[in-house]
C-alpha positions in Angstrom: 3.0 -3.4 -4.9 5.5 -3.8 -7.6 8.4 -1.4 -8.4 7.8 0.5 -11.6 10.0 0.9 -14.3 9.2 4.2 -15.5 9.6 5.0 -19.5 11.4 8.1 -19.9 9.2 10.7 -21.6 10.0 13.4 -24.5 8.9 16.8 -24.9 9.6 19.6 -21.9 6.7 18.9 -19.3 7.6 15.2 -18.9 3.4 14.7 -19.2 3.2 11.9 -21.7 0.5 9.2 -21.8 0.2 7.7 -18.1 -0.2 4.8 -19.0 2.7 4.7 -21.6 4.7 5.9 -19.1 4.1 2.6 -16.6 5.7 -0.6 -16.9 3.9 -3.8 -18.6 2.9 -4.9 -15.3 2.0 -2.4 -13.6 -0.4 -1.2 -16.0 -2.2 -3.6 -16.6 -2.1 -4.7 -12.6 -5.8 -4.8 -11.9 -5.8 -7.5 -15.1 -3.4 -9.2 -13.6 -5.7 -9.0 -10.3 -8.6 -10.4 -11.9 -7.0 -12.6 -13.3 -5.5 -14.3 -10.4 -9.0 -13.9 -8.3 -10.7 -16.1 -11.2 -7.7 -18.4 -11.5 -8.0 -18.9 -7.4 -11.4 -19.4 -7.6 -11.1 -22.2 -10.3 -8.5 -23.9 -8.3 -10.3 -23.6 -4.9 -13.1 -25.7 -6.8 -10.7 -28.2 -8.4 -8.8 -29.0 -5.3 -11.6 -28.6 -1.8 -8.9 -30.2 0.1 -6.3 -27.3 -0.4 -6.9 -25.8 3.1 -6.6 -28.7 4.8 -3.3 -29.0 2.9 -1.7 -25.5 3.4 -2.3 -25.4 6.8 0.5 -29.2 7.5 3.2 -26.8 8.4 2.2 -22.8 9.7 4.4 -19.9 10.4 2.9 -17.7 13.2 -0.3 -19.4 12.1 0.2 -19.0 8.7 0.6 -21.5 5.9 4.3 -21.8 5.0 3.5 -21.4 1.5 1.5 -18.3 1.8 3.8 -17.4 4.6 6.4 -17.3 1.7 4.6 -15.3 -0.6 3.8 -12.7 1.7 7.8 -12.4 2.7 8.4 -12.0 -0.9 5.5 -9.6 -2.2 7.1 -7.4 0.6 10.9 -7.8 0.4 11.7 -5.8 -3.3 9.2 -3.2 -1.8 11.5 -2.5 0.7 15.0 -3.4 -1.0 14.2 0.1 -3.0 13.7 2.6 0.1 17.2 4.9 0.5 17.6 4.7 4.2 20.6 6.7 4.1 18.2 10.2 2.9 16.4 10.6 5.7 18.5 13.5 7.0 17.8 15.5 4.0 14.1 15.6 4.2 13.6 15.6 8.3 15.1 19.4 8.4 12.1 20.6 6.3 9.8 21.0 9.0 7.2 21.7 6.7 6.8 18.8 4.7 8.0 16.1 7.4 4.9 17.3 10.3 2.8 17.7 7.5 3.4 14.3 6.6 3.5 12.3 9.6 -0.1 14.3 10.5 -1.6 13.4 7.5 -0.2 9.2 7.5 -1.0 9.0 10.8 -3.5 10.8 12.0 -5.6 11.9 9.4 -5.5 9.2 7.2 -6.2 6.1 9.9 -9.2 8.3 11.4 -10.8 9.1 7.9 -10.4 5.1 6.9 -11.9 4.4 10.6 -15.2 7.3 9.6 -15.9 5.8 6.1 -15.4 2.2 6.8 -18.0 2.2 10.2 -20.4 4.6 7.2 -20.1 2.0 4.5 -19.7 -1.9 6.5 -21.5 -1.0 9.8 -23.0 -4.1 9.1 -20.1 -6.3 7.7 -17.4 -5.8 10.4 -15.1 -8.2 9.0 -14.5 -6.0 5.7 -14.7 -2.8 7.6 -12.0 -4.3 10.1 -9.8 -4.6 7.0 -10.4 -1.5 5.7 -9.3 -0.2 9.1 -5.9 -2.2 8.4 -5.5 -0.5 5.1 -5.8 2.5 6.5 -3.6 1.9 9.0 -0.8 0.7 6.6 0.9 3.6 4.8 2.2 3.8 1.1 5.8 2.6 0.8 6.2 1.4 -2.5 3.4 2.4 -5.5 3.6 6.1 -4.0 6.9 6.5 -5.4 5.8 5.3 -9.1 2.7 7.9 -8.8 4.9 10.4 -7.7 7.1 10.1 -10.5 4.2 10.5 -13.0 3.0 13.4 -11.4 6.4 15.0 -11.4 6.9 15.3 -7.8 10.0 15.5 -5.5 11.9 12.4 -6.1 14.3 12.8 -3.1 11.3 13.5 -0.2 8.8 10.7 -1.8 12.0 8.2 -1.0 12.9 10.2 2.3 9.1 9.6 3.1 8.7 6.4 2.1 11.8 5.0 4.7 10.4 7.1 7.9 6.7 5.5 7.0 8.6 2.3 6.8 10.5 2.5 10.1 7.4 3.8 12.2 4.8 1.2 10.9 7.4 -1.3 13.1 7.1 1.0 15.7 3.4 2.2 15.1 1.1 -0.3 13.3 0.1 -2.4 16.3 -0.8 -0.2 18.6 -2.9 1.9 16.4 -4.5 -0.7 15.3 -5.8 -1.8 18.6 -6.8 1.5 18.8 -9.3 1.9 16.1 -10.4 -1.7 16.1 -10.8 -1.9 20.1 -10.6 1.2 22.0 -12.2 4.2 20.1 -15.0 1.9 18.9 -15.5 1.4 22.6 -15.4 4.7 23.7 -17.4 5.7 20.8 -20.2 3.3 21.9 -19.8 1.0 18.4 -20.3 -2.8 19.0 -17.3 -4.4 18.2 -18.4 -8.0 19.6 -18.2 -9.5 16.0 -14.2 -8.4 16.3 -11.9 -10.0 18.5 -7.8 -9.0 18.0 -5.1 -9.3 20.3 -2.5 -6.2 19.7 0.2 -9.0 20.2 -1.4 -10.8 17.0 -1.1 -7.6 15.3 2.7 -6.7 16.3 3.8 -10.1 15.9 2.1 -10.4 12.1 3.7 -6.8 11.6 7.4 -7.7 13.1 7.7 -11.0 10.5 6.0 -9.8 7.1 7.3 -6.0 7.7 10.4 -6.5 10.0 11.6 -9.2 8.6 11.8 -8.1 4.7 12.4 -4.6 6.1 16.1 -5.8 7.9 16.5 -7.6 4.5 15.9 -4.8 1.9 18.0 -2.8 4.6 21.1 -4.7 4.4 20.6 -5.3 0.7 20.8 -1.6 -0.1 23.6 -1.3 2.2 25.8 -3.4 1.1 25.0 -3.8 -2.4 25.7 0.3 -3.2 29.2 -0.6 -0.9 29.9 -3.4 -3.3 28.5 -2.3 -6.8 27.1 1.5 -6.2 23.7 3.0 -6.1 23.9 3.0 -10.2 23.9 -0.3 -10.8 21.9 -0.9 -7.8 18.9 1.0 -9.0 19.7 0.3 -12.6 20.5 -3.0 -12.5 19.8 -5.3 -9.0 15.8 -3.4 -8.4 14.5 -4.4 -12.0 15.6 -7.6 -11.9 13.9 -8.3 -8.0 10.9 -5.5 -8.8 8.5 -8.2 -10.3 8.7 -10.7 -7.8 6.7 -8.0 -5.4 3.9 -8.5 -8.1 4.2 -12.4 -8.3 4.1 -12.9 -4.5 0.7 -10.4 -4.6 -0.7 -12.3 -7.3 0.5 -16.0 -5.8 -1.5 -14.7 -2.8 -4.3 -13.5 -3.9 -5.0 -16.8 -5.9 -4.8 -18.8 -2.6 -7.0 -16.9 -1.1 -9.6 -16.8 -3.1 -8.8 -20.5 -3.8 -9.6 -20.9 -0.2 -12.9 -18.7 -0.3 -13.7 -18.5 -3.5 -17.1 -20.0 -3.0 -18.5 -17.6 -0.2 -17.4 -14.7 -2.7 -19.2 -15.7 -5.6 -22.4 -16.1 -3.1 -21.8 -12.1 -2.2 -21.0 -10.4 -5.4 -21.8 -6.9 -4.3 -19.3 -7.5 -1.6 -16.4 -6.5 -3.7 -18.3 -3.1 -4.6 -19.4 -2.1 -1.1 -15.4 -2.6 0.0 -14.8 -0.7 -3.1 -16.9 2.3 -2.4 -15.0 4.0 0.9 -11.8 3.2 -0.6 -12.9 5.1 -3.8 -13.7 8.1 -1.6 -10.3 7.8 1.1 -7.8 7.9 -2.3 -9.7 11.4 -3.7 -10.1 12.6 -0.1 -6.5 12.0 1.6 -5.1 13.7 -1.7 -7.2 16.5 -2.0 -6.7 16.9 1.7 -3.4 17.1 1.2 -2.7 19.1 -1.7 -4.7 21.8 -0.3 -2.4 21.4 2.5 0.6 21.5 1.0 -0.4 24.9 -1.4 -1.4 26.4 1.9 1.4 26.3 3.4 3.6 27.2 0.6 5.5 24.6 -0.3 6.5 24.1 -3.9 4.4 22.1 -6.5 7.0 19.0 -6.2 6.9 18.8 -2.3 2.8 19.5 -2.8 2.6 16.1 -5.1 4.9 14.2 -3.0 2.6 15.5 0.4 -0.4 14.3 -1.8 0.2 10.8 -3.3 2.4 9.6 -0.3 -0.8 10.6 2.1 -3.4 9.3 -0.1 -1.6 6.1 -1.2 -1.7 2.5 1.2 0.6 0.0 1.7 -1.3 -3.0 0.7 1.1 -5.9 1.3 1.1 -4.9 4.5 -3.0 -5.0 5.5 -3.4 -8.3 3.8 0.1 -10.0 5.6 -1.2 -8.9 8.7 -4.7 -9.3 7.9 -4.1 -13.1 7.2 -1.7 -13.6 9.5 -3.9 -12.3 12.4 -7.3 -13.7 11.1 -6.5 -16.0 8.6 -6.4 -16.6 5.0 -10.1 -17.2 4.6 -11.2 -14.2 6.9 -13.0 -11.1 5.0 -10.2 -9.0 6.5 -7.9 -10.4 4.3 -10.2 -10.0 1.3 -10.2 -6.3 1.9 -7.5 -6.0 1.6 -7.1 -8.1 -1.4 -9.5 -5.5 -2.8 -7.3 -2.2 -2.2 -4.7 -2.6 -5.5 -7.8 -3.6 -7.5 -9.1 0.1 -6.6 -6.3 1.5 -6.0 -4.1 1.3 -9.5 -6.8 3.3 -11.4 -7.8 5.9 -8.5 -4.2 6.4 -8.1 -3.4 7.0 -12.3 -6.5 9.2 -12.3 -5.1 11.7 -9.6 -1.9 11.8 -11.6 -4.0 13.3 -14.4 -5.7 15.7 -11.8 -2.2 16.6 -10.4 -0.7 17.3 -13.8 -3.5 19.6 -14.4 -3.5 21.5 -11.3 0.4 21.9 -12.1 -0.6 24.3 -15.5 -3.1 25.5 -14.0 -1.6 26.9 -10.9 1.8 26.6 -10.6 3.2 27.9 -13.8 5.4 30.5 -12.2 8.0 27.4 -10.9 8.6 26.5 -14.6 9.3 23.1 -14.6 8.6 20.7 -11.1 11.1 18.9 -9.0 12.2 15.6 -9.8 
């Protein structure tokens, strides 16, 4: 998703208007959404040849164009991780297993439960709800962890160790939960057919690829100018262009099956339905997790949103890239930020609340 600008706030408890407090374009992202599904839709009907047209010149069997917009939806996402902090966070034993257990175990199998309970019968959508889940938060969870005044340092620390392991991670598990628990779970999955080398190769250019880049740009752009201008300068000016490769994607998809959506209306509201239910669970989940095993309400936040939150550029790159731009994988997760944005600003308020109500011994919360 985009990078936030975050208003500053006044008063002591930092706990001004949400939505004051998020930039033009993020709040009004699942506008913007709309917008561009309609806009997509429109254009898909004015041009019927498009497909035919994208698809002259493919990059790992992906339309150059769209092949382009995935690259640079991901790349600002990624240029804003601090690399460098993952010592600080990795001695805290008791945020970092609590973490990695709750992105990669709990949150894949819960996202595998509600998606075969809600699409047993539409295994296209429910294969890229499994994608979702598979793909963990590196980018919006640090704007919802700001709101919610949680630990600025571990949300970052978080974000780069999700960001390195989903290289490492995201292929295999998803052959697991797409092929071989299904299997040994007795579920059909003969509508489904993935290669795990379609998977890792789809993750290694539209993760790797922007991940090497927003590597070396940090790197080398704090050596040469410092992490203040950096952060204050160089990410604000590259932040939106995460949003405008999002949005030029989602217009060429729906351009490309606009038609067969507006056929299947309810669609849209049966993919939103488990993804409603995985945001309030993973962060319930979580917080309850993080209070239990007495970690401060900062840490608890951070445990929270960076659990409960997905990485959405991510599912649909490798959604498309593995089963095309017209496949109802990809319009999964197409569907995620739609839900997502509101969900995500609604647990802010919930976290803020919990905060007074519970914690009002630690006086004001980490940032």
């Amino acid at each position: 998703m985009s990078q936030a600008k975050i208003t500053p706030t006044s008063g002591t408890d930092g706990e001004a208007p949400i939505a004051a407090r998020l930039s033009l374009l993020n709040r009004y992202l699942p506008v913007w959404i709309g917008v561009a599904m309609v806009a997509g839709i429109g254009l898909g009907r004015a041009l019927p040849g498009l497909n035919r047209a994208l698809g002259h010149v493919q990059v790992a069997g992906t339309s150059l164009p769209i092949a382009l917009g995935l690259l640079v939806m991901m790349y600002p996402v990624l240029a804003k991780v601090r690399y460098g902090e993952i010592n600080r966070v990795t001695a805290d034993r008791r945020l970092l297993i609590p973490s990695l257990v709750l992105n990669w175990v709990v949150g894949p199998a819960l996202m595998f439960a509600l998606a075969w309970l809600f699409l047993p019968d539409l295994p296209a959508y429910r294969t890229g709800l499994i994608l979702v889940g598979l793909a963990r938060c590196i980018a919006m969870v640090l704007i919802w962890n700001d709101l919610a005044c949680g630990d600025a340092t571990a949300a970052a620390v978080l974000v780069a160790i999700n960001s390195i392991f989903q290289i490492v991670a995201f292929a295999a598990l998803g052959y697991f939960y797409l092929q071989i628990l299904p299997s040994w779970m007795g579920l059909s999955t003969s509508e489904v057919h993935v290669s795990v080398w379609s998977i890792a190769r789809s993750v290694l250019i539209f993760l790797g690829i922007p991940l090497v880049a927003g590597y070396l740009t940090r790197t080398f752009g704090e050596k040469a100018r410092g992490r203040q201008w950096y952060e204050s300068r160089f990410l604000p000016r590259i932040g939106p262009f995460a949003l405008y490769g999002l949005l030029f994607t989602i217009v060429i998809l729906f351009a490309l099956q606009g038609s067969a959506i507006t056929h299947r209306p309810f669609d849209v509201a049966r993919i939103a339905l488990p993804l409603l239910c995985y945001f309030a669970i993973m962060w319930g989940v979580s917080f309850v997790a993080g209070r239990t095993l007495g970690l401060s309400y900062g840490r608890t936040a951070t445990l929270a949103f960076t659990a409960a939150g997905n990485n959405f550029e991510l599912a649909i790159a490798v959604a498309i890239g593995t089963f095309g731009v017209t496949s109802g994988q990809a319009l999964a997760g197409v569907v995620g930020p739609l839900i997502e944005v509101p969900a995500l600003v609604g647990l802010v308020y919930v976290s803020l609340w919990v905060r007074r109500r519970f914690y009002q011994h630690e006086g004001e919360p980490a940032s």
